[in-house]
N, C-alpha and C positions, 0 to 999 in steps of 0.2 A: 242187802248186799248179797247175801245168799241166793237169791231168786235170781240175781243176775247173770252169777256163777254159774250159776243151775246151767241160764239159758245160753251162756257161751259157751259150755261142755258140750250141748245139746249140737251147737251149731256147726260145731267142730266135726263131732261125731257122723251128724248127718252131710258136711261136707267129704267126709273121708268114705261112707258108705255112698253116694253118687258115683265118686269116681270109681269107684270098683264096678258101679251098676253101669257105666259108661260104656267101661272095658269092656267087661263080661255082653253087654249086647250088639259088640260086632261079633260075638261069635256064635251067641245061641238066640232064637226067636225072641221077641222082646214077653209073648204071654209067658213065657218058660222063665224066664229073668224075672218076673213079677210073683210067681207064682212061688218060686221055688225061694226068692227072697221074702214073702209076706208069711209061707210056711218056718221056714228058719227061726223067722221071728216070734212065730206063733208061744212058741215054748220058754222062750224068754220073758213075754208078757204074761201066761198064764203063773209062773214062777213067781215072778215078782207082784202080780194082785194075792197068790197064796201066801207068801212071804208076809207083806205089807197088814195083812189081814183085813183089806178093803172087804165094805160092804158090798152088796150085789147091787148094781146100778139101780138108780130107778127107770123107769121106763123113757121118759123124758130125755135123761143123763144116757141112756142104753141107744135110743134113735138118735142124738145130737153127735154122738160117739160114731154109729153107724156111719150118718153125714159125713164126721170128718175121715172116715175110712173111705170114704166114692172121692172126695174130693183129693184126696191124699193119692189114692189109683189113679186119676186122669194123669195127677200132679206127674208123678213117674213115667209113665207114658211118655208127657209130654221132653219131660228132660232127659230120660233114656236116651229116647231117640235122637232127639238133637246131642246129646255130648256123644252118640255112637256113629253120628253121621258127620257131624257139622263140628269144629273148633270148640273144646270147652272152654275156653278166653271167649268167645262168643255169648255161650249160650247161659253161663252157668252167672254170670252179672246178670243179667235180666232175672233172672229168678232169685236174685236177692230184692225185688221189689213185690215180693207177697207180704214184707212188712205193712203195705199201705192198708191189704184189707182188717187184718186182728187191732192197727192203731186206730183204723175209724170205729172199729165193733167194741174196742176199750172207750175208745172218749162217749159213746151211746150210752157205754154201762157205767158213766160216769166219774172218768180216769181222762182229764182236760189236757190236751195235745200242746204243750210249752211250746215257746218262741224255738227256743234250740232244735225240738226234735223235727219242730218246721223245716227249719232249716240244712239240717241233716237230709231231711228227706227232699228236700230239693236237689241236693249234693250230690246227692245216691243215687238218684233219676236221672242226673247227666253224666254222672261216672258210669251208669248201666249202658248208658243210651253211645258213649264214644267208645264202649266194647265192644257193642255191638257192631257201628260203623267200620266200615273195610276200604281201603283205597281204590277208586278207581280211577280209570282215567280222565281225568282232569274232572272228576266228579267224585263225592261219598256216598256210598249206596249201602242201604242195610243189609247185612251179611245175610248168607244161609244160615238158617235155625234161630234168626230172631222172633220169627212168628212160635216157633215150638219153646223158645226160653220166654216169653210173654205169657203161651198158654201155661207153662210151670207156675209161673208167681201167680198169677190169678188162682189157678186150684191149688199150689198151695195156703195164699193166703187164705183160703176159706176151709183149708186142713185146720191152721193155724186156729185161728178163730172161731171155728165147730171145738176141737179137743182142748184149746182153753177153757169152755163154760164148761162144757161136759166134765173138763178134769175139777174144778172146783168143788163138786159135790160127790164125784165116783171116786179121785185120784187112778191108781192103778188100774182100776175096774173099765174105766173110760178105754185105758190102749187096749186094753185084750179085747173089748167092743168091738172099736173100730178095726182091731185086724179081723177078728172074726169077720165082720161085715165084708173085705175087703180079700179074702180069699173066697168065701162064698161064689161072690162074683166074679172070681178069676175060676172057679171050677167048674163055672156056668159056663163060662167062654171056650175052657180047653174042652171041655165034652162037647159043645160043638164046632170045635175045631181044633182035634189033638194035635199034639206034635212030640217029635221024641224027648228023652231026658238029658243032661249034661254029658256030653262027650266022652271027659277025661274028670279024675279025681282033682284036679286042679280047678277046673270050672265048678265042680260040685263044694268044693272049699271056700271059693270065692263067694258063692251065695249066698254059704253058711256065715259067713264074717260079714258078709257087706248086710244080712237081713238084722241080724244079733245086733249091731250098731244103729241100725235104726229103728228097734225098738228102743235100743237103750237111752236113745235121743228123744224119743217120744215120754218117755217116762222120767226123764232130766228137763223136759218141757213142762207137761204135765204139773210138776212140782213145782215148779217156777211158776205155773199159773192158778198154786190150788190156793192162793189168796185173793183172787180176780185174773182179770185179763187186763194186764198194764202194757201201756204202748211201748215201756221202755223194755219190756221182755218179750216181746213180741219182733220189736227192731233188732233186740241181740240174735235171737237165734235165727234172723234172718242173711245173716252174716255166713252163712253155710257154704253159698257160694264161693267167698273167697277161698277156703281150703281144698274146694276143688279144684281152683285156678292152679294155687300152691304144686297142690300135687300134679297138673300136667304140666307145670313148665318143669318139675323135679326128679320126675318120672318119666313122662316122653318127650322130655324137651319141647315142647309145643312152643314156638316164639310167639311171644307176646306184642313187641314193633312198643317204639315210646308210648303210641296214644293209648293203646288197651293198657298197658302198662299203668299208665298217670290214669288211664279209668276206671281201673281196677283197686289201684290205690285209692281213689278219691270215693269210690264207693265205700269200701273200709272203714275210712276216716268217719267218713260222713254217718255213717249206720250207728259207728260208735260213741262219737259226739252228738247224734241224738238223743241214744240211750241213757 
């Protein structure tokens, strides 16, 4: 029950740190949002593997970790951009179906996918899929930023299921891995293609909260997966999306219309009666 907890703190957490990253990239370049949120975070993870008094990866657990830090960068990119451009009732549903990759890479290592969480997972596929859809005329066409809320769940579900194995033998060791890995490669990019710093102290605040939060979620994961990588923890913290739904209809009013509404709900539903 704890490992579940774990993973719906996590989910929470990492949906409340999205919509901040949302925000924040209509107004500064999306490398500068990446970079200045994976730093934020940096200091949080190195705290808590010193805290914790993890061991030092092994090599194995230290590149698996890596892995899930590249995949966790695309993963941002890709929903950045779409909750900064495009409807987060859109884009942010789609990106609760990176539960699919960590439940096939658990039932591999031997955690057998029940009737239920089948089920759930179908549930959650058509409550993603009627959020994404938009009204047209006399037609449904897939909204702006469903291709960018697709590529979200694909890379993060291979966040997800990289920093499960990896956390089972490093725990803390594993998130301060994959940030490491994951600014590296952002300072790669901004050195070859600078651009300035946060605006105002407001923007600079927002990074620092929205980074802190997802480490804290990576490390409330983590935990949740330092007994294996279980489907049913994997579908919870996939639930992230919903809080950032929460927060744009609470925050900028963003209308939701019945069907994203009952899509939204029924992914929820669904995610959590899998789990």
């Amino acid at each position: 029950m704890g490992a579940l907890a774990l993973a719906l703190g996590a989910s929470m957490a990492w949906g409340t740190s999205d919509f901040l990253g949302g925000l924040v990239s209509q107004r500064l370049p999306l490398r500068l949002v990446l970079l200045g949120a994976q730093l934020a975070g940096l200091g949080v993870a190195l705290a808590a593997w010193l805290i914790a008094g993890a061991p030092m990866p092994s090599l194995a657990a230290a590149a698996t970790a890596a892995l899930a830090g590249v995949f966790g960068l695309c993963g941002f990119a890709c929903l950045y951009r779409g909750l900064a451009t495009s409807a987060m009732a859109v884009v942010a549903p789609l990106a609760a179906l990176a539960a699919v990759v960590p439940v096939a890479a658990g039932m591999a290592s031997g955690h057998p996918l029940g009737t239920t969480t089948a089920m759930g997972g179908a549930l959650a596929l058509a409550g993603s899929m009627t959020c994404a859809a938009e009204p047209g005329s006399g037609a449904r066409r897939l909204a702006e930023g469903t291709l960018l809320g697709l590529g979200a769940a694909v890379c993060f579900g291979g966040f997800f299921a990289a920093l499960g194995i990896a956390a089972q033998s490093a725990g803390a060791g594993a998130v301060l891995c994959n940030r490491v890995a994951s600014i590296a490669i952002l300072v790669f990019l901004m050195a070859a293609r600078p651009c300035g710093g946060p605006r105002t102290p407001e923007l600079a605040w927002t990074l620092l909260i929205l980074g802190a939060l997802d480490v804290v979620a990576d490390l409330g994961y983590a935990a949740a997966c330092s007994d294996g990588l279980r489907p049913s923890v994997a579908v919870l913290a996939s639930l992230y999306p919903l809080t950032t739904v929460l927060l744009a209809r609470a925050v900028l009013r963003e209308h939701l219309g019945p069907a994203r509404l009952a899509g939204a709900v029924i992914t929820g539903i669904a995610l959590i009666g899998a789990a």
